[in-house]
C-alpha positions in Angstrom: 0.0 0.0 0.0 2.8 2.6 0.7 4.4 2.6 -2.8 1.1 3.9 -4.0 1.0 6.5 -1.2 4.5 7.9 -2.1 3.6 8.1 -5.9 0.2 9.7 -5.3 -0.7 12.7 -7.5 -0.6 15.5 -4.8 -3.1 18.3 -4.9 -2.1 21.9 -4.2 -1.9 23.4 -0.7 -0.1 25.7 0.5 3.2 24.9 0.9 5.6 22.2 -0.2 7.4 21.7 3.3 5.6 21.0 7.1 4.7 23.7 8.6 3.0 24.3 11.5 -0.4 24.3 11.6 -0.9 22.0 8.5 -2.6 19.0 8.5 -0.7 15.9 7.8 -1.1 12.1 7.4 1.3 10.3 9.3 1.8 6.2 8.6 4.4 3.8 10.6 6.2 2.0 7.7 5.0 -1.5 7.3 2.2 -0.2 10.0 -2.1 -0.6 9.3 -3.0 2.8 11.2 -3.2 6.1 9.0 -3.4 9.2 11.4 -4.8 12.8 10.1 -3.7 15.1 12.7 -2.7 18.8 13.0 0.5 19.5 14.1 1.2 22.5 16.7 4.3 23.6 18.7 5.0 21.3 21.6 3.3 18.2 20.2 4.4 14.5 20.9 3.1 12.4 18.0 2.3 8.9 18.7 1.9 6.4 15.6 1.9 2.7 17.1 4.3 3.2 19.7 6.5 5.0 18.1 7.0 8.9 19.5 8.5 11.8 18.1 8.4 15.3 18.5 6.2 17.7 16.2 8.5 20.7 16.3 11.5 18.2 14.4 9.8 17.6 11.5 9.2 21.1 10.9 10.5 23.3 7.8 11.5 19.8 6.6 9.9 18.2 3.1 7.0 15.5 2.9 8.6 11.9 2.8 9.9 9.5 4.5 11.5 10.1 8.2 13.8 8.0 10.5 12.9 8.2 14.6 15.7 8.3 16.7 15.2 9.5 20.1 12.1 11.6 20.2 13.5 13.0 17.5 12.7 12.6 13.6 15.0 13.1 10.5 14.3 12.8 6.8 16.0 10.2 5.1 16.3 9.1 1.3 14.0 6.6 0.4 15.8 5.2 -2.5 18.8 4.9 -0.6 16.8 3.1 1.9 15.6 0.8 -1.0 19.2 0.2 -2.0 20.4 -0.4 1.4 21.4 -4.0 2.0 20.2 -4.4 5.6 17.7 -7.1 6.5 15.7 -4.4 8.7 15.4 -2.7 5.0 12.7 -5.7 3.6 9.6 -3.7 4.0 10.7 -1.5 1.7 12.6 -3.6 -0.9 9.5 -5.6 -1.0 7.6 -2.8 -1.8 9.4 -1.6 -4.6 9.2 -5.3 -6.0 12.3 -6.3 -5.6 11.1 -9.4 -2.7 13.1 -10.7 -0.1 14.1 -14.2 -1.4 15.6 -14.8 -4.9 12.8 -16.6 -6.8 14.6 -19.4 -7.7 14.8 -20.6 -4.5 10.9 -19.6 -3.5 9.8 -22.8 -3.8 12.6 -24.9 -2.3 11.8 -25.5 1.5 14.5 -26.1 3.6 14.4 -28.2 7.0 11.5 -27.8 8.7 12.1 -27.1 12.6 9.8 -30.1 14.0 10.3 -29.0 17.7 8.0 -26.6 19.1 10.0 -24.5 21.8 9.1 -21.7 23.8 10.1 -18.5 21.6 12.3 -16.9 24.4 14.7 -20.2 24.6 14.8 -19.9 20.8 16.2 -16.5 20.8 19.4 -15.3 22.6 18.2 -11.8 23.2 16.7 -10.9 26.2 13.8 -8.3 26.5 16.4 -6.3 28.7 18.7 -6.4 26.2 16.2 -5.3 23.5 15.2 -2.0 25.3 18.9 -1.1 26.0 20.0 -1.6 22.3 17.1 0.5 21.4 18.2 3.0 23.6 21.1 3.4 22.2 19.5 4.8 19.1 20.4 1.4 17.3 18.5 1.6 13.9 15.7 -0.9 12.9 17.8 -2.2 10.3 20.7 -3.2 12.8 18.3 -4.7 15.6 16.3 -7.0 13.3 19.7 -8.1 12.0 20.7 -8.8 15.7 17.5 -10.4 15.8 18.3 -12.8 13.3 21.8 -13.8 14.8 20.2 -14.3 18.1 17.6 -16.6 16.6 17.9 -20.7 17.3 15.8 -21.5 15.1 16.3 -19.1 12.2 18.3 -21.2 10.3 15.7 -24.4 10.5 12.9 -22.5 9.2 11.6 -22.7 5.5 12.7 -19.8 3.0 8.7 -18.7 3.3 9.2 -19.0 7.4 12.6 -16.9 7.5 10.3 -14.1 5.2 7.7 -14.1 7.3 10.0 -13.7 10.5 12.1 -10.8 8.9 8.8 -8.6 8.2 7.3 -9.3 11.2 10.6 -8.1 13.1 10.5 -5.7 10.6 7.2 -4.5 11.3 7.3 -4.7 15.2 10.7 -2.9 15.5 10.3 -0.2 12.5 11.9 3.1 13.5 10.8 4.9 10.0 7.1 6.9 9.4 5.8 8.4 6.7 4.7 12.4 6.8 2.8 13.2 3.6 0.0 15.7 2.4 -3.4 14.4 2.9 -5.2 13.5 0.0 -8.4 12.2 -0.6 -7.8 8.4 -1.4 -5.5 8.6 2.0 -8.4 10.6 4.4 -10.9 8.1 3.0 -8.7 5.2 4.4 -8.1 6.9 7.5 -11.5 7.8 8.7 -13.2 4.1 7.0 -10.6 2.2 8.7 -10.7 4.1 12.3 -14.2 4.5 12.7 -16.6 2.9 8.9 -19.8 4.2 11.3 -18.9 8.3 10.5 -18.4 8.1 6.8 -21.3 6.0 6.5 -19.2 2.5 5.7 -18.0 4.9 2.4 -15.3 3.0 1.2 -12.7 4.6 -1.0 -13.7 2.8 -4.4 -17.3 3.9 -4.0 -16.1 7.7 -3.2 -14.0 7.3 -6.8 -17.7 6.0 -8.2 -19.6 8.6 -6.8 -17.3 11.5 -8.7 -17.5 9.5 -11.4 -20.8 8.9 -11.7 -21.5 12.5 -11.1 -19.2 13.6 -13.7 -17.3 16.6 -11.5 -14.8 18.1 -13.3 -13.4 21.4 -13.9 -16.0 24.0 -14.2 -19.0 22.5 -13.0 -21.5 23.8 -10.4 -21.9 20.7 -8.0 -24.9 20.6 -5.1 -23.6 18.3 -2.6 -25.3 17.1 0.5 -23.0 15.4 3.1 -23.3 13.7 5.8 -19.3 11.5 5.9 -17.6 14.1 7.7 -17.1 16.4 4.2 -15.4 13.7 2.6 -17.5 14.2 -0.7 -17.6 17.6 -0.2 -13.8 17.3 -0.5 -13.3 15.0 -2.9 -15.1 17.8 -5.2 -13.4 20.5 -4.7 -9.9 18.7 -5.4 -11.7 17.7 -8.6 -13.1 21.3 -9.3 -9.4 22.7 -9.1 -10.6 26.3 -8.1 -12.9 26.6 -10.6 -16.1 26.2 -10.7 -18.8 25.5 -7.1 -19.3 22.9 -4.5 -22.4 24.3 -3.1 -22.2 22.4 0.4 -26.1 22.0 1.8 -26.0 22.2 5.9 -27.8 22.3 8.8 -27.8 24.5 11.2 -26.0 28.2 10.9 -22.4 27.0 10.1 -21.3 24.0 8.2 -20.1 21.7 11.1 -18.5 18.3 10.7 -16.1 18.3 7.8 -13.1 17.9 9.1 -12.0 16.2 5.8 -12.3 19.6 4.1 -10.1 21.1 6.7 -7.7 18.2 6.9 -7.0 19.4 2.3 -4.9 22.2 3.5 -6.7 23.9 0.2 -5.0 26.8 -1.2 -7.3 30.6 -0.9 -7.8 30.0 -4.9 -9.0 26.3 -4.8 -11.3 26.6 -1.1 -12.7 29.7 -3.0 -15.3 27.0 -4.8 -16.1 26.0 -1.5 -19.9 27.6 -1.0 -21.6 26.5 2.5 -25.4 26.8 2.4 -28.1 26.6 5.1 -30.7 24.0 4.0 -33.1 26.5 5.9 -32.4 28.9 3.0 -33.8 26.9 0.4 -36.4 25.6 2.4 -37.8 28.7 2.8 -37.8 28.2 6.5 -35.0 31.0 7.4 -36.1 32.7 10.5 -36.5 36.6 10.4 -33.5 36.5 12.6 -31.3 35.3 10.3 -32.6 37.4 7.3 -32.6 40.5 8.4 -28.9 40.3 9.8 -27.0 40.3 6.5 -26.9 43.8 6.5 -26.3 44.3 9.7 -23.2 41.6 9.7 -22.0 43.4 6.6 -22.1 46.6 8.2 -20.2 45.2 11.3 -17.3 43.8 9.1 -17.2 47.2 7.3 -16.6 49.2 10.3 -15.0 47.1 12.4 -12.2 45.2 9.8 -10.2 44.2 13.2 -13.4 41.7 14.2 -12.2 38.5 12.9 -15.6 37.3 13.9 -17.4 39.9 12.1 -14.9 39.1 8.8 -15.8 35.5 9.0 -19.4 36.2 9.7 -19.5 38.5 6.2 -17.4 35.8 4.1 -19.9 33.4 5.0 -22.8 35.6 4.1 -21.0 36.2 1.0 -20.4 32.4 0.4 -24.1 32.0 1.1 -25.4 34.7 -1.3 -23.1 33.3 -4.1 -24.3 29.7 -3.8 -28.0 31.3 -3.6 -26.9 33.1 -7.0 -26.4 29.7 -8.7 -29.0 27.6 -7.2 -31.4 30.4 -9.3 -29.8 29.6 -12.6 -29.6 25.7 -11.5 -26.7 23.2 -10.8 -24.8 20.7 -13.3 -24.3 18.2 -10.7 -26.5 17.0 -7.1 -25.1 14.6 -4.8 -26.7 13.1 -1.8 -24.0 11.2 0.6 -26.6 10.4 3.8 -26.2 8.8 7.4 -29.0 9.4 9.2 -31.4 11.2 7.0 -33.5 9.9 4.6 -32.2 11.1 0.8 -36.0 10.5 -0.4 -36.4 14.2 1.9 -33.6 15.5 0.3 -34.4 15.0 -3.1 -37.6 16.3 -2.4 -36.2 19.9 -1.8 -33.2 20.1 -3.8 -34.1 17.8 -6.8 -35.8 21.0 -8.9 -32.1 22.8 -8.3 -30.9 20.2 -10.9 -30.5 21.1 -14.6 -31.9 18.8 -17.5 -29.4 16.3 -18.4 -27.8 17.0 -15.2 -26.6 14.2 -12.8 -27.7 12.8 -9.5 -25.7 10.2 -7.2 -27.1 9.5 -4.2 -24.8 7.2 -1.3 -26.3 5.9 1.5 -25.7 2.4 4.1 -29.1 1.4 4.0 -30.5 -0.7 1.2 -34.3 0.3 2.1 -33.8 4.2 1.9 -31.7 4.1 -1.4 -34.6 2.0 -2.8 -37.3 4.3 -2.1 -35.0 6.9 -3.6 -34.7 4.5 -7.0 -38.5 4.5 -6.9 -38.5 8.7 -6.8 -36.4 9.0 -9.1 -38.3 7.0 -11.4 -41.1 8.6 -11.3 -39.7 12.3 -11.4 -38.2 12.4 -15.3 -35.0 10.5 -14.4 -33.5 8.5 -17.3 -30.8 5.8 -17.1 -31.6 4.9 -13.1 -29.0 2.7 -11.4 -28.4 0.7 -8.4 -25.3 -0.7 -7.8 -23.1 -2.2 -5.1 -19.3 -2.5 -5.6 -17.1 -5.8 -4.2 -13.9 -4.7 -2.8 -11.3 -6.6 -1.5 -7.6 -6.3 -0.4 -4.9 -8.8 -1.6 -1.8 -9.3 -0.3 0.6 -10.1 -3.5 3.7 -12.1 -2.7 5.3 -14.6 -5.1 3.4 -18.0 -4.7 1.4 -16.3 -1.7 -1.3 -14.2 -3.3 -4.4 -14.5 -1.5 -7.1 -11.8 0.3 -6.2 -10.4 3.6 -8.0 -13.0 6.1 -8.7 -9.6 8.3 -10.1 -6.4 6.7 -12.9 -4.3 6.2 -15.7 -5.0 3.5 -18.6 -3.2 4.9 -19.7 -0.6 2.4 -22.7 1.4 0.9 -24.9 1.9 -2.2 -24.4 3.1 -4.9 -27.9 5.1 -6.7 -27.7 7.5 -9.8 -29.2 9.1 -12.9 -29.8 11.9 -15.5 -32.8 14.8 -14.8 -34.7 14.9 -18.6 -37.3 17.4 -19.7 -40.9 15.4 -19.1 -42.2 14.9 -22.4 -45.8 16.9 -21.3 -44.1 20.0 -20.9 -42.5 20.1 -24.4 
């Protein structure tokens, strides 16, 4: 999984080097956990027991960094590929090069018939362990130690010693990766910590959904989300700064998107970015709320020291731009739900849509996304379609390819069409 992480296609933020205050992904090599987390002065960051400080990594590119006490330094990962260290596997078998010669793959060697406690089978004590790792000793060194110390290392199959090298490998790794989020990576993070907040939205069925929806440059995109502004994000990336994701809310403020947050987007690219009560367009905007534009205007005119009062105006001014565009009507509407029923949703914000203009709707329960297939049927949608998506991850290995016998495979469905003209009103 990493070598795809470190070739990903990086979308523009704001700076090429961590800084603080940026949000950054942060993923133990040869580790399962991907952390999203915003780094500030003073921090301690913990990724499977393995602690550094925040404040090191600073000024310093995205990439690939080497923990040495508490403290984190940025090493060359093609050097690290090239190194000839055992501790070095994870990598080497990333890039394809494996850790046995093929040749010799399939040619066991003596099995080890006698089952013995794993601490008499290895000279190294626990003691001595912890001491060598407080020496700073690298991960590269200590597996290699590892292997010298083992009994039994030398018994085992060529598949066994493999297996025994990543798993030390794995246990004792000393190297993390610090990169720029991106959508495919906070989709991972957030399914993989907690499926229940991004409604079981996998990351294949977030690339269907954009495809589906057709969002490219240019287009003016209604989106309601409910998966912590992960499609609301996932637009915007797409839209590249120009064109609108009109993001439907609750409430005053947009709350829960921390995914949009986490993007570090750039002034140019978040300007597409258009929060919108749901009050406003279901007429149900109280007088409160309507007649303080121009007072909030007002306030951030006089007072331009208020950041409260500046924020308060941008959003009005957000709010009265998305309102501009609903009136002319939207290219794309998408519907990622939780706990709200889309058939409600459709109901108010279907007539937004254009003719010939998409809808996707996402949701975890198969009874609501039905009755949505059965609106959208009967209000003038063409080319209907409910779908569900099989996803599994393999692990690839020569003579050892097989699914992962633990993972995720919860997920969603999938509903979408195309808004025609009725054929009475022509």
């Amino acid at each position: 999984m990493i070598h795809s992480v470190m070739n990903e296609r990086i979308p523009t933020t704001l700076c090429d080097t961590i800084e603080k205050g940026n949000y950054v992904v942060v993923q133990k090599v040869g580790g399962e956990h991907i952390r999203v987390m915003r780094l500030s002065s003073k921090q301690k960051i913990l990724i499977e027991k393995l602690k550094f400080d925040a404040e090191s990594v600073f000024g310093k590119p995205y990439g690939l960094f080497e923990v040495a006490s508490g403290q984190a330094t940025p090493v060359c990962a093609s050097q690290v590929v090239q190194d000839e260290g055992v501790g070095d596997i994870e990598l080497r078998d990333i890039n394809g090069s494996g850790s046995a010669d093929s040749s010799e793959s399939t040619v066991p060697e003596e099995f080890n018939v006698e089952l013995k406690p794993a601490q008499a089978l290895q000279k190294l004590s626990q003691e001595e362990v912890l001491n060598l790792k407080g020496q700073g000793i690298t991960a590269g060194e200590l597996v290699s130690k590892l292997v010298e110390g083992s009994k039994s290392f030398s018994t085992r199959t060529v598949y066994s010693k493999s297996k025994y090298i990543r798993r030390k490998t794995k246990k004792h790794s000393d190297r993390v990766l610090i990169l720029k989020p991106t959508i495919r990576l906070l989709a991972q993070s957030y399914y993989m910590k907690d499926c229940v907040r991004v409604s079981n939205l996998r990351t294949d069925q977030l690339g269907m959904i954009l495809q589906l929806a057709a969002v490219h440059h240019g287009r003016n995109v209604l989106v309601f989300d409910q998966v912590l502004g992960l499609v609301s994000a996932g637009v915007i990336d797409r839209l590249g700064g120009h064109g609108a994701c009109i993001h439907l809310h609750r409430g005053l403020i947009a709350q829960s998107i921390p995914c949009v947050h986490s993007m570090n987007f750039d002034e140019k690219i978040f300007s597409t970015f258009l929060p919108l009560r749901i009050s406003s367009i279901l007429g149900t905007t109280n007088q409160e709320e309507n007649g303080g534009k121009e007072e909030v205007m007002q306030d951030a005119n006089e007072m331009a020291e208020d950041s409260t009062a500046i924020r308060r105006a941008d959003r009005l001014a957000r709010e009265q731009r998305a309102l501009d565009l609903l009136a002319g009507g939207v290219d794309v509407l998408i519907i990622a739900t939780r706990t709200v029923d889309p058939v409600s949703v459709l109901d108010a914000v279907f007539p937004k849509l254009r003719p010939s203009g998409s809808v996707v709707v996402f949701g975890p329960h198969m009874e609501l996304i039905l009755d949505a297939h059965r609106w959208l049927m009967e209000h003038d949608c063409v080319n209907v379609r409910l779908s569900d998506q099989m996803f599994r991850t393999h692990q690839v290995l020569p003579d050892r390819t097989h699914p992962l016998m633990a993972q995720h495979v919860v997920g969603g469905q999938l509903l979408s069409g195309i808004k025609v003209i009725p054929v009475d009103s022509k």
